[in-house]
C-alpha positions as CSV (number, residue, x, y, z in Angstrom):
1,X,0.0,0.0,0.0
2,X,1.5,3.1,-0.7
3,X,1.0,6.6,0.9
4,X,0.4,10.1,-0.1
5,X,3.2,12.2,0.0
6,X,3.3,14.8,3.0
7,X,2.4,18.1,1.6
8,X,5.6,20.5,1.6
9,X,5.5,23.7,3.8
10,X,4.8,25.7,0.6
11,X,2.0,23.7,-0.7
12,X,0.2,24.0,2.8
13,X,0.7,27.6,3.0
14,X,-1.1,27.5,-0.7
15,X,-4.0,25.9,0.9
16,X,-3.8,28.0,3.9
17,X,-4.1,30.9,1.7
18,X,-7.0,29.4,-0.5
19,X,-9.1,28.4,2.4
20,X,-8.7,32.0,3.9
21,X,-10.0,33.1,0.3
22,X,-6.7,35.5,0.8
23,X,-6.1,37.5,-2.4
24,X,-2.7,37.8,-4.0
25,X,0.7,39.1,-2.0
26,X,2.9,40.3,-3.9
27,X,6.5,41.5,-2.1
28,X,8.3,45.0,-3.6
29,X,11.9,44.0,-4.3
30,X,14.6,46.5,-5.7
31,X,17.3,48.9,-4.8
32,X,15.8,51.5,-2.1
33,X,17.2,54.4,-4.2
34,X,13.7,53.5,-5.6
35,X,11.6,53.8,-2.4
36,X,9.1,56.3,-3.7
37,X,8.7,54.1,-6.8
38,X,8.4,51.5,-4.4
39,X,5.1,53.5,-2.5
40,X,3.8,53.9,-6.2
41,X,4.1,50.2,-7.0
42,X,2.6,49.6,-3.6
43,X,-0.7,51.9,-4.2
44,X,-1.2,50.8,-7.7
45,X,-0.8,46.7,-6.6
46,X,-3.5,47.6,-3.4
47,X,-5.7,49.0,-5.6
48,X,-5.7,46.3,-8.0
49,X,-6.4,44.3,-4.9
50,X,-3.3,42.2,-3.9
51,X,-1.0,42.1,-0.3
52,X,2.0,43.9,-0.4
53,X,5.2,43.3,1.4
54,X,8.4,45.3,0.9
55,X,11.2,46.9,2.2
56,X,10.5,48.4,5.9
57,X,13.9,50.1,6.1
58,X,15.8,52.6,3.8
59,X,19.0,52.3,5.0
60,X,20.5,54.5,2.3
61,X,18.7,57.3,3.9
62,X,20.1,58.1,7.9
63,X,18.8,57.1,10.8
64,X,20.0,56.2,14.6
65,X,18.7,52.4,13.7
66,X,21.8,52.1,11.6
67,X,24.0,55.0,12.6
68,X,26.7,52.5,13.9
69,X,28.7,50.9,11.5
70,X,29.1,47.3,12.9
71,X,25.4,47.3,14.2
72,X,24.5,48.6,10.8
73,X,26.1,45.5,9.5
74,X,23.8,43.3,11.4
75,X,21.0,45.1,10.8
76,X,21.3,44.5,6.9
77,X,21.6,40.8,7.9
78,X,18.6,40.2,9.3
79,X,17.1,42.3,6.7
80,X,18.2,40.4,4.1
81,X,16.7,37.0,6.0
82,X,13.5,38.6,6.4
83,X,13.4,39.9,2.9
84,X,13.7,36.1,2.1
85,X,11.2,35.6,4.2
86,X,8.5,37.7,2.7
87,X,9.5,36.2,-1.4
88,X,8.7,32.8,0.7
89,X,5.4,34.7,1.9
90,X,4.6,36.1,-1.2
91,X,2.7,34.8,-4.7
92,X,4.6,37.1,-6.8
93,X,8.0,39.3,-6.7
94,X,7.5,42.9,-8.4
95,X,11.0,44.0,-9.2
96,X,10.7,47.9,-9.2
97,X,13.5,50.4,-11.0
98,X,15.7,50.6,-14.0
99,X,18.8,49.3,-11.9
100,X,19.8,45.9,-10.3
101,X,22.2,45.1,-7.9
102,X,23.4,42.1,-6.0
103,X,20.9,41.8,-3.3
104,X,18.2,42.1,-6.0
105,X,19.7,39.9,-8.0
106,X,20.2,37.6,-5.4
107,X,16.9,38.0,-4.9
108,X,15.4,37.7,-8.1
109,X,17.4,34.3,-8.1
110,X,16.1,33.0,-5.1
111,X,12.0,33.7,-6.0
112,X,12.9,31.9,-9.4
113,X,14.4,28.8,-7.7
114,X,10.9,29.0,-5.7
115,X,9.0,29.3,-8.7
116,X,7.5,32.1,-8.2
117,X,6.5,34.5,-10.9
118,X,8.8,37.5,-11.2
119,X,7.7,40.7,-13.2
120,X,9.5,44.4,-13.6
121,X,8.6,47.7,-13.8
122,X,11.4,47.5,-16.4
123,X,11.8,44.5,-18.3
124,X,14.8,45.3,-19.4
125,X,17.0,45.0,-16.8
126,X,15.3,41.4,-16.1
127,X,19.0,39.6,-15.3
128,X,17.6,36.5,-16.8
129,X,15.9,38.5,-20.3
């Protein structure tokens, strides 16, 4: 007699979603040189009725959270894990600007490995076009 495989953790967060009847979430990902294209990107996707995750923290821009070096280190660490964290969230990765780096690269690579569906505000600098 054989068994059924044991659903994976993403599969039963897929179910968990369709039995909360939750719409779409789609996670921001890009440099934060873009954040106000970032806030636009956000509006436009809640109006057209998804979840959206992104970037809390702009540490391009100054602040006491990050004004020390070594903590600010650590900081971008953990950021980077719960960035990860959100593409696992997420349905969908919306890449915003006309530049990409190595973090969003990275993690442009790591939604693909997931499967998830990546799209850009800018198709042209798509790593993988």
């Amino acid at each position: 007699m054989s068994y059924p495989e044991p659903l994976t953790p993403e599969e039963r967060l897929a179910d968990a979603k369709r039995l909360l009847s939750l719409p779409r979430v789609v996670v921001i990902c890009g440099s934060t040189r873009f954040i106000t294209e970032m806030t636009e990107a956000d509006l436009r996707e809640t109006k057209a009725g998804k979840i959206v995750v992104k970037p809390g923290c702009d540490m391009k821009s100054p602040h006491e959270l990050w004004s020390d070096p070594v903590e600010a280190e650590a900081l971008k660490v953990r950021l980077d894990d719960l960035h990860r964290a959100k593409i696992r969230l997420a349905d969908e990765v919306l890449v915003v600007g006309d530049y990409i780096g190595d973090s969003t690269r990275a993690e442009i690579a790591y939604a693909r490995s997931l499967g998830m569906p990546v799209r850009f505000t800018h198709p042209e600098v798509d790593p993988d076009a």
